[in-house]
MDAnalysis code that builds the backbone (N, CA, C; Angstrom):
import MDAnalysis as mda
import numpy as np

u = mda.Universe.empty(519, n_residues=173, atom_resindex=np.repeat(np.arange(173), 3), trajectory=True)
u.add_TopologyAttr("name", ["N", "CA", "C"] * 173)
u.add_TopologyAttr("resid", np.arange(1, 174))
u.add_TopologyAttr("resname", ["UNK", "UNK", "UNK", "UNK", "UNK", "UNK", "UNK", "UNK", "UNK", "UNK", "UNK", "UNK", "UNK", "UNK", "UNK", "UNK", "UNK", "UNK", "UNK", "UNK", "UNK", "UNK", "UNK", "UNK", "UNK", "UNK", "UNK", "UNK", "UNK", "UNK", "UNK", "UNK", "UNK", "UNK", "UNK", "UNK", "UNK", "UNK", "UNK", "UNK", "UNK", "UNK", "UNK", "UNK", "UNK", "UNK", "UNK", "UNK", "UNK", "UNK", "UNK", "UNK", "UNK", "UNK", "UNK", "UNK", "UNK", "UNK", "UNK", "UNK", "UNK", "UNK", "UNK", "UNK", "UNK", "UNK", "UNK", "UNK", "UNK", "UNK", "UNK", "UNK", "UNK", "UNK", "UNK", "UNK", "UNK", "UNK", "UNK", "UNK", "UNK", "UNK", "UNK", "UNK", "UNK", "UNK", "UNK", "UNK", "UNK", "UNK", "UNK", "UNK", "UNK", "UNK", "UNK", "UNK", "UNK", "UNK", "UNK", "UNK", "UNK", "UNK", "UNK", "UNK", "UNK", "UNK", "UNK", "UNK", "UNK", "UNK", "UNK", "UNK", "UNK", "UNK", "UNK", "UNK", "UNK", "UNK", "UNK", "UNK", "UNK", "UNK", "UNK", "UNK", "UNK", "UNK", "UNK", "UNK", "UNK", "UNK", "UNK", "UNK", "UNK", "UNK", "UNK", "UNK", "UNK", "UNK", "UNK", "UNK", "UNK", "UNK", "UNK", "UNK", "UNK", "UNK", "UNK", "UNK", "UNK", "UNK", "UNK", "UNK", "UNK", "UNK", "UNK", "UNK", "UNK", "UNK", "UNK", "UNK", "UNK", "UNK", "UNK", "UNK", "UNK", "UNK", "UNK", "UNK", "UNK", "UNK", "UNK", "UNK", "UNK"])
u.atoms.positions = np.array([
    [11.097, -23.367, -42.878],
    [10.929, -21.925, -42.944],
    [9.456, -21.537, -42.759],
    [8.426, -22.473, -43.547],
    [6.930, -22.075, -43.390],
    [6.546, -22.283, -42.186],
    [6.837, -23.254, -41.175],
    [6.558, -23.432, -39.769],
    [7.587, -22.520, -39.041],
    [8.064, -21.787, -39.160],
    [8.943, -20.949, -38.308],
    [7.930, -19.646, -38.690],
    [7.414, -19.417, -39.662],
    [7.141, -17.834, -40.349],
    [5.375, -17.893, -39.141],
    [5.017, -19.469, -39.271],
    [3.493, -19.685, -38.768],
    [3.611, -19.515, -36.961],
    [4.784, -19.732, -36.414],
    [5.222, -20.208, -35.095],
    [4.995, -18.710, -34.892],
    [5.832, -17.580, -35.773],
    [5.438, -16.373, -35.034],
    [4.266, -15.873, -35.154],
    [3.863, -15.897, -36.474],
    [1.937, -15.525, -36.215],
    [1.416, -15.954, -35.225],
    [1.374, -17.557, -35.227],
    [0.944, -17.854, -34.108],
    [1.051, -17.306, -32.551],
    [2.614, -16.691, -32.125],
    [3.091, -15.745, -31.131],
    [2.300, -14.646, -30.976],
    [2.558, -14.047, -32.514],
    [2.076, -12.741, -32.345],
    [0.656, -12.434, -31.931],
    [-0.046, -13.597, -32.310],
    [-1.557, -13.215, -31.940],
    [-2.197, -13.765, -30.326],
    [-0.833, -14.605, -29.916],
    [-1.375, -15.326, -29.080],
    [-1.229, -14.041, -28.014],
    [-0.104, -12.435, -28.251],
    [0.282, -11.662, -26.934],
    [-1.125, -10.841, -26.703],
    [-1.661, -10.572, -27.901],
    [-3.407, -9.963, -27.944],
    [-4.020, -10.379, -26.908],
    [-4.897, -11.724, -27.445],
    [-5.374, -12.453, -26.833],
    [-4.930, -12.552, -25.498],
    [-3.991, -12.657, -24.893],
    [-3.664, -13.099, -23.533],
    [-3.857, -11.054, -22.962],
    [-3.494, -10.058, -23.694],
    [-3.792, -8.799, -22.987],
    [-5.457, -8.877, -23.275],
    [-6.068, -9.296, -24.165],
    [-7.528, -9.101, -24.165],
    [-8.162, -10.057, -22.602],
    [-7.715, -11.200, -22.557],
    [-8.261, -11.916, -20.895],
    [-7.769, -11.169, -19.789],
    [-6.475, -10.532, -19.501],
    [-6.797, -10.287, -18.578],
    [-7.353, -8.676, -18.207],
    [-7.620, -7.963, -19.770],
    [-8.447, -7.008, -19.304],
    [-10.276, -7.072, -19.322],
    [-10.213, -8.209, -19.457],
    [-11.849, -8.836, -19.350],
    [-11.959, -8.423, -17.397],
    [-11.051, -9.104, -16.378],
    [-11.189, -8.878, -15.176],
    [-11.045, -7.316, -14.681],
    [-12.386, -6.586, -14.309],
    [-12.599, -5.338, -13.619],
    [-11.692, -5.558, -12.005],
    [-11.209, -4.284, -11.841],
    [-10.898, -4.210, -10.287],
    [-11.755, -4.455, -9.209],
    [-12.578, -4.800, -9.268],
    [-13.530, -4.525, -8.169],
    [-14.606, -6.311, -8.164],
    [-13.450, -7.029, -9.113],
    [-13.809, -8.470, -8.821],
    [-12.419, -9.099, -8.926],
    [-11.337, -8.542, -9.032],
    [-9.845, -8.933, -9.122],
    [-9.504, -9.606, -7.501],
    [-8.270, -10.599, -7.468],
    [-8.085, -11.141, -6.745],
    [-6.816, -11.319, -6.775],
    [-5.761, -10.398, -5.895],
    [-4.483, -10.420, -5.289],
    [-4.293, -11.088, -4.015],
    [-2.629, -11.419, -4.391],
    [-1.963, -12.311, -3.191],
    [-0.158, -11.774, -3.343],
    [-0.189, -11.084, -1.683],
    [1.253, -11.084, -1.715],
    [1.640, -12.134, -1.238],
    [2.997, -12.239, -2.606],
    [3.557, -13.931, -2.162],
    [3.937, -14.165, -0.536],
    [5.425, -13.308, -0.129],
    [5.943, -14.200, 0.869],
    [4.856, -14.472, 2.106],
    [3.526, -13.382, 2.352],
    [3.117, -13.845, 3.417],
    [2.143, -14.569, 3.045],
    [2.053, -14.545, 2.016],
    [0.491, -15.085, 1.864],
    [-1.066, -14.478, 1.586],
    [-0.432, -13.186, 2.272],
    [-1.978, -12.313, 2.366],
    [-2.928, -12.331, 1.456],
    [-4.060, -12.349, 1.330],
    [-5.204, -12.261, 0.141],
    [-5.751, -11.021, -0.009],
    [-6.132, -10.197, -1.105],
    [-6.820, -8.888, -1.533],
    [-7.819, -9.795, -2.210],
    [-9.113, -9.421, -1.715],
    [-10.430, -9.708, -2.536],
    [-11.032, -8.425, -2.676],
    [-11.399, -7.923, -3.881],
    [-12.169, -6.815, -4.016],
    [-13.717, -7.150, -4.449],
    [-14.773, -6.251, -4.338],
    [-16.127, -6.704, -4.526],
    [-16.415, -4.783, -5.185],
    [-17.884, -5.317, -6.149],
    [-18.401, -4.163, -6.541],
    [-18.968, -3.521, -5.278],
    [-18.857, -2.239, -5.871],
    [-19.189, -1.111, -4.312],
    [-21.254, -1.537, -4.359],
    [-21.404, -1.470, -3.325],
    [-22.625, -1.654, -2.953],
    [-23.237, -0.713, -2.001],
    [-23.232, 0.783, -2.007],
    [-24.267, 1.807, -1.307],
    [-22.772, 1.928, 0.016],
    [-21.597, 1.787, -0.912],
    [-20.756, 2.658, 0.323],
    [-20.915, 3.716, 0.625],
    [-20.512, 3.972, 2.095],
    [-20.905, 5.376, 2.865],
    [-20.153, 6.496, 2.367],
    [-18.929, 6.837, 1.822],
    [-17.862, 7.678, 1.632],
    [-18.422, 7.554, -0.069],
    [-18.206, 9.088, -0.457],
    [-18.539, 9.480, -1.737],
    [-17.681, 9.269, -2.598],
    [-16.466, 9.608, -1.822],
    [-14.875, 9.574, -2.914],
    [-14.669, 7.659, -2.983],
    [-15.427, 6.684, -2.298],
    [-14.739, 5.447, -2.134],
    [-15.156, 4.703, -3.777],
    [-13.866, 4.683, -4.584],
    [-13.856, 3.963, -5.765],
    [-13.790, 2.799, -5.870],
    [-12.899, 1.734, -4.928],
    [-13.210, 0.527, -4.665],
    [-13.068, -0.052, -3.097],
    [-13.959, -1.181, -2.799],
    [-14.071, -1.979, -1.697],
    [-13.589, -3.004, -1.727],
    [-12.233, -3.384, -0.661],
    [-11.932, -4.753, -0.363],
    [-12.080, -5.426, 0.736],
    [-11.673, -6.755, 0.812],
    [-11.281, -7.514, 2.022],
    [-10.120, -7.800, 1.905],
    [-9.109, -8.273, 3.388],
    [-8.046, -8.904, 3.269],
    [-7.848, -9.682, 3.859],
    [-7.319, -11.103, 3.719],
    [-7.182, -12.286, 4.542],
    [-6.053, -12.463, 4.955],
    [-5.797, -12.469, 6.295],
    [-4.756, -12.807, 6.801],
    [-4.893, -14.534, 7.269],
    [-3.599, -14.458, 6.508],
    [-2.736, -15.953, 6.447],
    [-2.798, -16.712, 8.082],
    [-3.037, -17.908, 8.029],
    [-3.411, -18.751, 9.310],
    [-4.145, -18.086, 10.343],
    [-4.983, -17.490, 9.840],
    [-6.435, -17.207, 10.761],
    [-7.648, -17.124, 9.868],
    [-8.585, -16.606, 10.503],
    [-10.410, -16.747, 9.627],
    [-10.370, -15.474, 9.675],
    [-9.737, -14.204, 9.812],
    [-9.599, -12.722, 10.093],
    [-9.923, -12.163, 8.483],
    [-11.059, -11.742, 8.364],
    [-10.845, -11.330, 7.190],
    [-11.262, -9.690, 7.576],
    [-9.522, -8.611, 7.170],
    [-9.935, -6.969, 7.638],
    [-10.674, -6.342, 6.495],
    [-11.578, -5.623, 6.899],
    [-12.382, -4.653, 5.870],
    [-11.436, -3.129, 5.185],
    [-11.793, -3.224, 3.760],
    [-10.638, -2.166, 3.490],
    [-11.500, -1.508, 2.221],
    [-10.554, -0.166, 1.702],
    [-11.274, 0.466, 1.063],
    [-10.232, 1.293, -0.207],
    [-10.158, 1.642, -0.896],
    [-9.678, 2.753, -1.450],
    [-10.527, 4.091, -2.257],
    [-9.927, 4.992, -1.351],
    [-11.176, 6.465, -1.756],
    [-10.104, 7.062, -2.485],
    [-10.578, 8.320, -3.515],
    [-10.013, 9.451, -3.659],
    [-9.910, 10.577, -2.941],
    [-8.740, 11.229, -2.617],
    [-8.721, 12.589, -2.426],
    [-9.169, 13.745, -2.696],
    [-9.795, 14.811, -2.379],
    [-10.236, 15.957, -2.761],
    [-9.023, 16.817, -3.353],
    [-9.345, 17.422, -4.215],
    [-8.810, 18.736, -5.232],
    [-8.180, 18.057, -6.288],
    [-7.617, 18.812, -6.760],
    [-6.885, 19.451, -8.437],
    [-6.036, 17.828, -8.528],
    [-4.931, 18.203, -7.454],
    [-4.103, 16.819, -7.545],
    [-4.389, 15.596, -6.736],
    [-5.828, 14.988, -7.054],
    [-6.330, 14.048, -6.087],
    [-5.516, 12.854, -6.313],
    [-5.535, 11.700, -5.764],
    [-4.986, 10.411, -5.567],
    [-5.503, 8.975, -4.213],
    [-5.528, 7.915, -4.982],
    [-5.984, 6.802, -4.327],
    [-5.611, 6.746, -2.953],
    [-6.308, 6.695, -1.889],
    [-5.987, 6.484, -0.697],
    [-6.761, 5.521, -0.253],
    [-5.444, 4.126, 0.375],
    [-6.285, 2.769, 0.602],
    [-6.071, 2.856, 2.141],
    [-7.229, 2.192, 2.833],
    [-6.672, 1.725, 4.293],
    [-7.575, 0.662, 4.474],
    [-6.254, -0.120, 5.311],
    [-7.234, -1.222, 5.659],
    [-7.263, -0.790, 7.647],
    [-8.654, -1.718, 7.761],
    [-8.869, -1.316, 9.407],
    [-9.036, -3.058, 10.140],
    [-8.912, -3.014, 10.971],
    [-9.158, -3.787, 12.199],
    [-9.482, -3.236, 13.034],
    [-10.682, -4.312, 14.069],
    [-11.154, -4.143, 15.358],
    [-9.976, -3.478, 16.280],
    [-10.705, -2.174, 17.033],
    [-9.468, -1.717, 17.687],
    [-9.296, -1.921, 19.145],
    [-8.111, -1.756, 20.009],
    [-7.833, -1.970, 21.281],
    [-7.536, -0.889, 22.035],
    [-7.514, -1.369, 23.187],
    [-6.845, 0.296, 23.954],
    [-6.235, 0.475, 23.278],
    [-5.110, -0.196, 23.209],
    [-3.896, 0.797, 23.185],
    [-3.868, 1.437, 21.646],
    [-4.770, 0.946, 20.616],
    [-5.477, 1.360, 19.492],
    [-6.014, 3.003, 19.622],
    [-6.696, 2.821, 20.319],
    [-7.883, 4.309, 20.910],
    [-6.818, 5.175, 21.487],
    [-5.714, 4.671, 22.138],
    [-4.746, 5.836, 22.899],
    [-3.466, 5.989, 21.893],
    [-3.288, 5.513, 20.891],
    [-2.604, 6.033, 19.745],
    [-3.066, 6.447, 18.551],
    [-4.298, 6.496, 18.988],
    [-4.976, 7.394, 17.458],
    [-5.456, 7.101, 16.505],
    [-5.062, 5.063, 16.423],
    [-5.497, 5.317, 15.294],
    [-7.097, 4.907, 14.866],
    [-8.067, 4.822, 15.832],
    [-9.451, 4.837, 15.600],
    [-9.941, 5.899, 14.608],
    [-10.797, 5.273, 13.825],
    [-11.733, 6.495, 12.428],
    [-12.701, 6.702, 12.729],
    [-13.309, 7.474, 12.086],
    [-14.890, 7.044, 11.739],
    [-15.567, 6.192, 11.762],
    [-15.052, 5.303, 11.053],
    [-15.121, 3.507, 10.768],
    [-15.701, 3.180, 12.465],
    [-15.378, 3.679, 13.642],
    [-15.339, 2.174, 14.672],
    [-14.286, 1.275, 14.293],
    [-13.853, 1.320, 13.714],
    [-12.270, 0.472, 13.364],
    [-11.178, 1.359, 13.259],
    [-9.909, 0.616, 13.583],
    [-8.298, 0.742, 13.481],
    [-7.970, 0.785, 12.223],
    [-6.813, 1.819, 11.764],
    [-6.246, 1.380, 10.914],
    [-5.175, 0.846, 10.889],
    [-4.975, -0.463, 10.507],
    [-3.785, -1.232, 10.243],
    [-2.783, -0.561, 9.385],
    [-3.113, -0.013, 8.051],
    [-2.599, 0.332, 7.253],
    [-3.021, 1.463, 6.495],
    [-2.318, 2.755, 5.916],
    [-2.976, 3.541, 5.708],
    [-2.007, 4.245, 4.386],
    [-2.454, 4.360, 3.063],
    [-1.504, 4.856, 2.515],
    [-1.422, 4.828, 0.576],
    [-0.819, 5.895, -0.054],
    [-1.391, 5.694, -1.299],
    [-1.425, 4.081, -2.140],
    [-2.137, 4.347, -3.083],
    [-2.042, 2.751, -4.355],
    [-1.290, 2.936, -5.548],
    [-0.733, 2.097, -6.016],
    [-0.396, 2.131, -7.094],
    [-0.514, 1.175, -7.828],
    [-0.752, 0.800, -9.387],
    [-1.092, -0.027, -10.474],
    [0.232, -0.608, -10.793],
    [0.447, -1.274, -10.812],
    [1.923, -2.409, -11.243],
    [1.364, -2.858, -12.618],
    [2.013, -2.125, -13.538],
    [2.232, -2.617, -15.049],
    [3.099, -3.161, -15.580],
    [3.521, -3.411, -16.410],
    [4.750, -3.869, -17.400],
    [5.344, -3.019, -17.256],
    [5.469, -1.409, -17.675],
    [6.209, -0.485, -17.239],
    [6.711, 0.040, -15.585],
    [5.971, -0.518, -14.714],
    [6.388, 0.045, -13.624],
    [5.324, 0.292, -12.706],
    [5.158, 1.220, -11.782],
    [4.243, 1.707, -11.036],
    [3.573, 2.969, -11.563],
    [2.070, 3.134, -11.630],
    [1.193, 4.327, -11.919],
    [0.273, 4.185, -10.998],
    [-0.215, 5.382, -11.320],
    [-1.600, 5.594, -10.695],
    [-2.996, 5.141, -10.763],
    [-3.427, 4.533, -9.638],
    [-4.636, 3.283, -10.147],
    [-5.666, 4.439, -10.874],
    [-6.500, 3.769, -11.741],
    [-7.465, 4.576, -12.176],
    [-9.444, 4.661, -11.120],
    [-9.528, 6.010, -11.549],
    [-10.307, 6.243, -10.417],
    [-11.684, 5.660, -10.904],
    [-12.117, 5.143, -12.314],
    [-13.294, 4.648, -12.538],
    [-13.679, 3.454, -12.322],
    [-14.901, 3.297, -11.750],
    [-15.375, 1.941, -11.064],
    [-15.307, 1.365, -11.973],
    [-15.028, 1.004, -13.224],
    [-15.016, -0.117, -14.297],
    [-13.680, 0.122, -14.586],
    [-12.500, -0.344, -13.823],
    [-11.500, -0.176, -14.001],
    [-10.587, -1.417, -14.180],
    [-9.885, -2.159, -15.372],
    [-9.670, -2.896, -15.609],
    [-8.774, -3.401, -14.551],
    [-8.402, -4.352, -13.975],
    [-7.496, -5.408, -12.551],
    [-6.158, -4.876, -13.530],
    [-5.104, -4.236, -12.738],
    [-3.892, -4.368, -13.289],
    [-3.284, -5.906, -12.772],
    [-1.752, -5.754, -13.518],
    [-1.225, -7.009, -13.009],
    [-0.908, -7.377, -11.724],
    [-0.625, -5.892, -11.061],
    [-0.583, -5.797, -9.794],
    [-0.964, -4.882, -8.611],
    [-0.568, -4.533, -7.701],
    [-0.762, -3.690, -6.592],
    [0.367, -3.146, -5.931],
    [0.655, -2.233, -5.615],
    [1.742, -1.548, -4.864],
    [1.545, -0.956, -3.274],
    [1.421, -1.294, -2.406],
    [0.729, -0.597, -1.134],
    [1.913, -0.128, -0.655],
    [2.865, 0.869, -0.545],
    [3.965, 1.152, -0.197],
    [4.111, 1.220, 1.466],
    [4.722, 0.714, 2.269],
    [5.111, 0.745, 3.414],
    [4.363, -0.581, 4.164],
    [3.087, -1.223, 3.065],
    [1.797, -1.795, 3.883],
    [2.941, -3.332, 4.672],
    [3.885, -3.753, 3.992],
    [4.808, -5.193, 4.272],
    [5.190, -5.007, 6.116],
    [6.016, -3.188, 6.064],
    [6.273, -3.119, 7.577],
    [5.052, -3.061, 8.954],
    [4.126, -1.936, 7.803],
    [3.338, -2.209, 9.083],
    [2.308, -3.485, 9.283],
    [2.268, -4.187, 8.282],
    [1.186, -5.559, 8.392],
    [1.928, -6.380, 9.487],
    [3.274, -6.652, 9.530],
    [3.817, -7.640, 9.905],
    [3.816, -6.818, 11.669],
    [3.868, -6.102, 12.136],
    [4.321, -5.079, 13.332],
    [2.317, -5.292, 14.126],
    [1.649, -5.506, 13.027],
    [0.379, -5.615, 13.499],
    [-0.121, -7.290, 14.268],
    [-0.271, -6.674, 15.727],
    [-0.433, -7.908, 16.683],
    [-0.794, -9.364, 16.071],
    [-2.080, -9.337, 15.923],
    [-2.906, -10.420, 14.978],
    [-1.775, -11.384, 13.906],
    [-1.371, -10.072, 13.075],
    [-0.669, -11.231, 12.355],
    [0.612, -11.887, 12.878],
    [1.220, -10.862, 13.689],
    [2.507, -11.441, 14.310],
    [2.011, -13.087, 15.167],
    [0.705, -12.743, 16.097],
    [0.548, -14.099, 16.421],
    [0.527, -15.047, 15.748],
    [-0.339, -14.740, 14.693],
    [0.009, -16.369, 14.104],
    [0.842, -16.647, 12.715],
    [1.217, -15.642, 12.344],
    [3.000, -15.898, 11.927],
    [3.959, -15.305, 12.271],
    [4.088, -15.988, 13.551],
    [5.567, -15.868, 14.369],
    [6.980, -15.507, 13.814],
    [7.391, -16.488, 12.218],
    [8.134, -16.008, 11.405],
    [7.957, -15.217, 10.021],
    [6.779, -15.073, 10.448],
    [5.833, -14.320, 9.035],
    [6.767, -13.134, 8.849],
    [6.764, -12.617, 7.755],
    [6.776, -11.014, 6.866],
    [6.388, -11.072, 5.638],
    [5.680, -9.555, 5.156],
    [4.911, -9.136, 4.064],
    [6.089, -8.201, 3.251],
    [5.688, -8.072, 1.785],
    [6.231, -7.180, 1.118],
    [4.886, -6.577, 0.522],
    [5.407, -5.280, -0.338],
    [4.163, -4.233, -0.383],
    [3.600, -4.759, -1.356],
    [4.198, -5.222, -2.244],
    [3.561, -5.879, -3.698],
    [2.648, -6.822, -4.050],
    [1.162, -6.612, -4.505],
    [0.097, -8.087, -4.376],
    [0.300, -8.277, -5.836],
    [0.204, -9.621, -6.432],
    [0.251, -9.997, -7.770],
    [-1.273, -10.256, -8.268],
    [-2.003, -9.826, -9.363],
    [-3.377, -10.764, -9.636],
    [-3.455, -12.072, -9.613],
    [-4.071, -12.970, -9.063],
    [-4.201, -14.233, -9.043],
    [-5.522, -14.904, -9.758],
    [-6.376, -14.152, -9.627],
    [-8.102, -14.610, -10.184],
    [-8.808, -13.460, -10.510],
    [-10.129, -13.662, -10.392],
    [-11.054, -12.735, -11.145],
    [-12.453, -13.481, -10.500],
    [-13.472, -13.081, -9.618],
    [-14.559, -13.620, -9.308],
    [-15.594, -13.129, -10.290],
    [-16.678, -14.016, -10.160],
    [-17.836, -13.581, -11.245],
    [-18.958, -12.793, -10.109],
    [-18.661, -12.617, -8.742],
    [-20.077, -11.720, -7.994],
    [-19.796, -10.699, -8.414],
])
């Protein structure tokens, strides 16, 4: 009975502790991976980005190449603002004659709100640069259009993405 009563203390303190580590990792050194393709999210602290609203800066690695696309998530202007991520790639004609060239000098691959994957579900990422790494990422639609995007189709021929990145690490830059 005394080792059963200690087994749950022991439980109970161990669920703390494990929410205290992984809110030690900030977003903006967090490190996602959607499973089936593989893809990598590396985020880095913002460093003298150009866009005022941009709350965090990533990279993304696409699976069986050295391609790493430059990406971003800004806020929206007004009352009901919200996270808007895009990632870009080098663009092509047929890039420039469908529009989707920015500002950037780059394509957007992907373009579209974020969301925080909790225990409860999907919310809204938070907009402060010291923003703790949720468990996950939500890029809604990002699975269809990643996979439809040339680059990756070449070199996974049977490749497909889903929208969901899981945390995997935490860098110390």
């Amino acid at each position: 009975m005394t080792t059963r009563k200690l087994a749950f203390v022991f439980l109970g303190l161990l669920g703390p502790m494990q929410a205290a580590g992984a809110k030690e990792c900030l977003l903006s050194h967090a490190t996602y991976r959607e499973p089936r393709s593989g893809t990598v999210m590396q985020f880095r602290p913002l460093a003298n980005e150009p866009a005022a609203l941009t709350a965090q800066v990533f990279s993304l690695t696409v699976p069986n190449t050295d391609t790493r696309l430059p990406a971003d998530i800004t806020w929206t202007n007004g009352k009901n603002s919200f996270p808007l991520g895009t990632i870009r790639h080098p663009c092509t004609d047929d890039d420039r004659e469908a529009g989707l060239e920015d500002g950037s000098g780059l394509c957007r691959t992907w373009e579209g709100q974020v969301y925080a994957l909790t225990g409860g579900g999907a919310e809204q990422l938070n907009s402060r640069e010291a923003t703790p790494a949720p468990k996950g990422l939500l890029l809604p639609d990002f699975g269809a259009a990643f996979t439809e995007w040339a680059d990756f189709a070449n070199a996974n021929p049977d490749g497909s993405a889903w929208d969901a990145f899981t945390l995997t690490g935490c860098s110390d830059e």
